[in-house]
N, C-alpha and C positions, 0 to 999 in steps of 0.2 A: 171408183177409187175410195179406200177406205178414208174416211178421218183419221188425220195425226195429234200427235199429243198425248200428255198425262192425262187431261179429263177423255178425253176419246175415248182413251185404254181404258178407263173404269167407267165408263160407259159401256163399252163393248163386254167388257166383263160382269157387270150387272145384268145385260140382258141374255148372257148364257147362264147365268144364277137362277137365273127365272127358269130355265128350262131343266135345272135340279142341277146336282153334283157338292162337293166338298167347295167351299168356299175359296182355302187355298189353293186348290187343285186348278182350278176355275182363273183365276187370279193369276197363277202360276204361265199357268197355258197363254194367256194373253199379253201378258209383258213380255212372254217370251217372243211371240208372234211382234209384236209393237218396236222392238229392238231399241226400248227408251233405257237409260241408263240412270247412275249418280242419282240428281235431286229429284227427277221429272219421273224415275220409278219409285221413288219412295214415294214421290206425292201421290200417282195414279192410286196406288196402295193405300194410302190414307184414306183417300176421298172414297176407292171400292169400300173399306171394311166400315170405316166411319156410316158408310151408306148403307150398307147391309145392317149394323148395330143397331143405329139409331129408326129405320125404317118405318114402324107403328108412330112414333113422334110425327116421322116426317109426313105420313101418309096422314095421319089424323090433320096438323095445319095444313098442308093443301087441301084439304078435302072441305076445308071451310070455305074456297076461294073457287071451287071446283063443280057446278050445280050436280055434274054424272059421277063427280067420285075418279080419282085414280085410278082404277082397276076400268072403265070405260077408253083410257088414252090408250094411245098407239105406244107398244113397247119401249120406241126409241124417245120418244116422247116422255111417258113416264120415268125412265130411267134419269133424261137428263132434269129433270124437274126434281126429282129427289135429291142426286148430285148435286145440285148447285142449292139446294136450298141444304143440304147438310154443311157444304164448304162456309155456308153464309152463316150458319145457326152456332155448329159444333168445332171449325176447325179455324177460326179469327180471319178468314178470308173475308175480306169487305164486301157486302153487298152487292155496291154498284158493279165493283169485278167477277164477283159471283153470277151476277143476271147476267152482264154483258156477253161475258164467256159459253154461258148457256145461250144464250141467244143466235151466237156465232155459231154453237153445233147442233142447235136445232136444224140449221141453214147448211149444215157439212154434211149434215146426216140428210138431204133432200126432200127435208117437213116442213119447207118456210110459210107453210100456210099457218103456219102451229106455231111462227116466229113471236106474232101478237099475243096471242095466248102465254105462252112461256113468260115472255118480259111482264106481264099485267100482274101475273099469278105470282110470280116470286117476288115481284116485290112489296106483293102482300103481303106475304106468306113472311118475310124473311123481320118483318116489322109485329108480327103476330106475336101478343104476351098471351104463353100458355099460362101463365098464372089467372086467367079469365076464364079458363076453360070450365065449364061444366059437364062433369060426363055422368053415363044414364047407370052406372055402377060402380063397384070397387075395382072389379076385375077389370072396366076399360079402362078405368083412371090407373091401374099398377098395367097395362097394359105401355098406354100412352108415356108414360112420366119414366117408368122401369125402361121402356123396348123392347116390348118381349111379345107372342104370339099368344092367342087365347089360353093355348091347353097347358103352357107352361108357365101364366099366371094363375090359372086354375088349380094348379100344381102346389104351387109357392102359398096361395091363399086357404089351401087345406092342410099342411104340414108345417109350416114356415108363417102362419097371418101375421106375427108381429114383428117380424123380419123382413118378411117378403120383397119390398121396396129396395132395402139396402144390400139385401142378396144380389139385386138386379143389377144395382149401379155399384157394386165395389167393386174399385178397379183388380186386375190379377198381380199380385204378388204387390200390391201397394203401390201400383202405376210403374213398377223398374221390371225390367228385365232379370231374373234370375239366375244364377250363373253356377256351377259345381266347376269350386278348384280342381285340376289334376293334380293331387299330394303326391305323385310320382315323379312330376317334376316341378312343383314351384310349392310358393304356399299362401294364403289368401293375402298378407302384407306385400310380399313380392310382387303378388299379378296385381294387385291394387295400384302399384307404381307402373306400372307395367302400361294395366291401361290407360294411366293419366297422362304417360308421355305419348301415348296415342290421342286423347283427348274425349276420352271417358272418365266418366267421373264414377268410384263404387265405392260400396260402402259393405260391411258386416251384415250377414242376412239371419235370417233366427235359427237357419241350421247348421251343426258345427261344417267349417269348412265352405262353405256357402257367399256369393256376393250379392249385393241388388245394387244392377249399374243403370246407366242412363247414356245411351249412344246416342250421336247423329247420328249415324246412318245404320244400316245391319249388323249385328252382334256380330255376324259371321265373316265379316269385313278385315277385323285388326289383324295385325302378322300375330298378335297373342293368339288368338284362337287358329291361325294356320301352322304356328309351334306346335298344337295339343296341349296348351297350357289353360284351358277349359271348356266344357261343355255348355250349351245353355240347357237348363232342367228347371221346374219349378220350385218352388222348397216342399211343398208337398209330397210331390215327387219322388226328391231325394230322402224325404224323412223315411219312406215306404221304403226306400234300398238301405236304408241305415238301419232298420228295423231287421231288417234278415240278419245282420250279427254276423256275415261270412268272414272269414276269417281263412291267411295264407293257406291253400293246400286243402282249400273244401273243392269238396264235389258237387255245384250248382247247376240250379235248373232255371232261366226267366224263361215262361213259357209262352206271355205275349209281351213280345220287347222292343219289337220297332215303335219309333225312327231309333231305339236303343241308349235315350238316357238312363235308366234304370241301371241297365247292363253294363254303361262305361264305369256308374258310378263302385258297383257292385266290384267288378273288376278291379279298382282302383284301392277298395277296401281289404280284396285276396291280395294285395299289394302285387300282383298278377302273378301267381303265384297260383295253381290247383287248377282246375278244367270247368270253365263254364260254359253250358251250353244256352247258346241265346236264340228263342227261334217266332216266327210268325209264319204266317199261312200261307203269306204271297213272295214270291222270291225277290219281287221286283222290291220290298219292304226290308227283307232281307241283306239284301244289296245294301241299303240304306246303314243297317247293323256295323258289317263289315267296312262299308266307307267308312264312319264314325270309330271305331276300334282302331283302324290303319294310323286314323292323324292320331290319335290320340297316342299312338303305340303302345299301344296293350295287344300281348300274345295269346293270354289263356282264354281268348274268347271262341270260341267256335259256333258260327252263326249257321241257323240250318231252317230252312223252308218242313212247319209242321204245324197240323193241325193240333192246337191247345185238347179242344174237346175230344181225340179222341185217343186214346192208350196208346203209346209207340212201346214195345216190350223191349225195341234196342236201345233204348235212353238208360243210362247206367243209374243205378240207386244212388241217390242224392243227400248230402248234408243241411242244404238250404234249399229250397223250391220257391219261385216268387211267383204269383199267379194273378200280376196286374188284368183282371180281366175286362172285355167287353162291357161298354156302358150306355145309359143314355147320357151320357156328360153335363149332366145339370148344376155339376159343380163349377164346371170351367166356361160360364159365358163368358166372363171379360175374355177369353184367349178366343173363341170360338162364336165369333158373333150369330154364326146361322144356327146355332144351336137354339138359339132365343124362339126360331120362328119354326120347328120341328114340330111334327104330330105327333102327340104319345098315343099311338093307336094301341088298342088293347092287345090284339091278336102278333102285333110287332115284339110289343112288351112280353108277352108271354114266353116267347118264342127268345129272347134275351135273356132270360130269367132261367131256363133252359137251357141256354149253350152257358153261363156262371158256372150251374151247376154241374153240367158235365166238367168242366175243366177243375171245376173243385176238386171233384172226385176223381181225375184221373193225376191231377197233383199230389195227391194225398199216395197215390198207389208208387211214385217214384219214391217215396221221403221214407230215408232210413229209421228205423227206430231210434227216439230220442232227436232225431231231428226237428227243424222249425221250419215253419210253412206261414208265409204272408201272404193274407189274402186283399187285395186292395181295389180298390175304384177311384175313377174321378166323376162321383157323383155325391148329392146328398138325399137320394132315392130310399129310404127306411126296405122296402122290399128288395131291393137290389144288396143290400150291406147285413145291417145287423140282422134279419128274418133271414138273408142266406145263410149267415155263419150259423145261426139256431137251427135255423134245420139242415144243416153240413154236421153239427154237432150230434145228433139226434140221431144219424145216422154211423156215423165214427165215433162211438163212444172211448176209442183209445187216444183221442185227439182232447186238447183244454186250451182254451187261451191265458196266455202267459203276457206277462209285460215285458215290453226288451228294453233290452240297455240303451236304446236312445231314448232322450228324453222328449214329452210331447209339449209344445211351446202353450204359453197360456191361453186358455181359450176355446180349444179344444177340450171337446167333450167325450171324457172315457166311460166305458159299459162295459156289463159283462162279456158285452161280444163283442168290443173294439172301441176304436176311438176313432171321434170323427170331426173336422174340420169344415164350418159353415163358413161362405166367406162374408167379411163384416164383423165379425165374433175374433177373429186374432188379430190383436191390435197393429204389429204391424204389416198386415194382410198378408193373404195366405186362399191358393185357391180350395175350393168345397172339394174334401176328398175322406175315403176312408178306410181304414188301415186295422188289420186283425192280426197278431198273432199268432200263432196258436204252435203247440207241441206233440210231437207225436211217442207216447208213453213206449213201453214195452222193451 
């Protein structure tokens, strides 16, 4: 019989982490399996992602207390030993609750032999000042202190070395939740009352039309967001659809749009109004479009299962193109904890760098003369952003980047070939993304 409970569930879900997949996906799947509700699913979810984030932390204190190192214990073992020392460390769970609870599922999980072990080690561990630490480099100390995996402090320490640290720990969008009003039907004063008699508290975000709120429970929860009276998006995000300039009665193209913020927002801006087409590669993503279009009720969306990269000759010539494409998402740790602990393998990389640039190039081939084409990322990968647009430009000499009519908040740093957004660098935060542009002559 399995274990019950919130720690259970994110135990159970750490040790299918282990054996790869998307984080939420992972997550997703096992609360669903768990049938936990209200507090005891929010909590399982805390203690999963909190455990995944902070993990290099976690592993380095145990590992003092531990002569074979954590990668020697037993899965279920290792999992709850992380858990409960993240609950202990990172999430104001008391110690003593912390160990005790682990202790009870080491014993659920049928490893009482490991019952000793677990209780002796946490509560060392959980007493442990990392302010003592010494480590044997930079890279392990931005490692440890940041949570992040070798190759993507290796990353940070050659592109980013005086940043690096505060890339790592700035929270995403300044620790709230991000919000895009539906100006179709309310407006940022409105939903603001709106969600306070729900008992969210929001505030004005730095993009026009924009909230940063702070829920109990799931955004997705209030009767405001089952109205269609918002989306949740980044501001990042939304700065990228505010940049296409679409306007009632265009003809647009988002060509990777799921889960379809982009696309409501965009929508929202044609006042729904002209024919947008919004599409991804999997239908099952797709779906995702379409759900999100329905609450929101927007018509002009037409969501459609297509590969970005490759030419579709039935797609109609376009006035806007958006071409959020594929990334290593090095911009978005705080949303994506398992992003931290990724390989940037080279032959992966390359190979990414590659499908940008077909989809560049097949974006560029829909957009009518004189039209605009946004090129964006959620990373702060120099090769993936400004060296694509250089050499996208290089190649489409009837193409230039233009500034648009949205304005870029301070902090953010503009180029000849876009503007880019470090997180830590916009004061009142803003995830790592970047945003091109560009015109197409003739």
């Amino acid at each position: 019989m399995r274990p019950a409970g919130p720690r259970a569930a994110a135990v159970a879900a750490l040790l299918h982490q282990e054996q790869g997949g998307y984080a939420n996906l992972v997550l997703d799947a096992e609360l669903a399996r768990s049938g936990l509700t209200g507090r005891d699913r929010a909590f399982a979810g805390a203690v999963f992602y909190t455990t995944v984030e902070k993990q290099a932390a976690l592993d380095y204190i145990l590992g003092r207390f531990l002569p074979k190192g954590v990668e020697k214990l037993d899965p279920p073992v290792r999992a709850i030993l992380r858990s409960g020392l993240a609950q202990a460390r990172f999430m104001q769970v008391p110690p003593s609750a912390a160990v005790n609870e682990a202790v009870k599922l080491t014993r659920a999980y049928g490893k009482a032999s490991a019952a000793g072990l677990v209780n002796a080690v946490l509560r060392k561990a959980c007493g442990y000042d990392l302010d003592t630490a010494v480590f044997a480099n930079e890279t392990e100390r931005l490692m440890v202190l940041g949570c992040a995996g070798r190759d993507v402090a290796a990353f940070l320490r050659q592109y980013y070395p005086d940043e690096a640290l505060r890339i790592l720990t700035a929270p995403a969008d300044g620790g709230h939740t991000a919000l895009r009003v539906n100006t179709l039907k309310t407006n940022p004063a409105a939903l603001t009352a709106a969600l306070a008699a729900e008992g969210a508290a929001a505030a004005p975000g730095l993009v026009p039309d924009s909230l940063l709120a702070d829920f109990a429970g799931s955004p997705a929860g209030t009767e405001a967001f089952r109205q269609g009276l918002y989306h949740v998006e980044g501001q990042a995000s939304q700065l990228a659809a505010l940049c296409l300039g679409a306007k009632p009665g265009d003809t647009v193209l988002d060509l990777c749009a799921a889960p379809g913020g982009k696309t409501l927002t965009i929508a929202q801006e044609m006042r729904d109004q002209g024919r947008l087409v919004s599409c991804d590669v999997t239908e099952k993503r797709v779906g995702l479009i379409r759900t999100a279009a329905a609450r929101m009720g927007l018509d002009c969306v037409e969501a459609v299962c297509n590969d970005a990269a490759a030419y579709n000759p039935a797609f109609p010539a376009a006035d806007r193109v958006l071409a959020d494409v594929p990334c290593s998402g090095l911009g978005i740790l705080g949303k994506k904890p398992d992003i931290r602990y990724k390989t940037l393998d080279e032959a992966r990389r390359r190979e990414l760098l590659d499908t940008q640039r077909a989809i560049l190039d097949c974006a560029a081939r829909y957009l009518k003369p004189g039209g605009r084409l946004v090129y964006s990322t959620c990373t702060i990968h120099p090769d993936e952003n400004q060296e694509q647009v250089k050499a996208f430009l290089a190649r489409r000499p009837d193409f230039r980047v233009i500034q648009p009519e949205a304005a870029f908040p301070e902090g953010m740093e503009t180029g000849p070939y876009g503007a880019l957004s470090v997180p830590g660098r916009v004061p009142a935060g803003m995830d790592g993304f970047f945003i091109c542009v560009m015109r197409r002559d003739g």
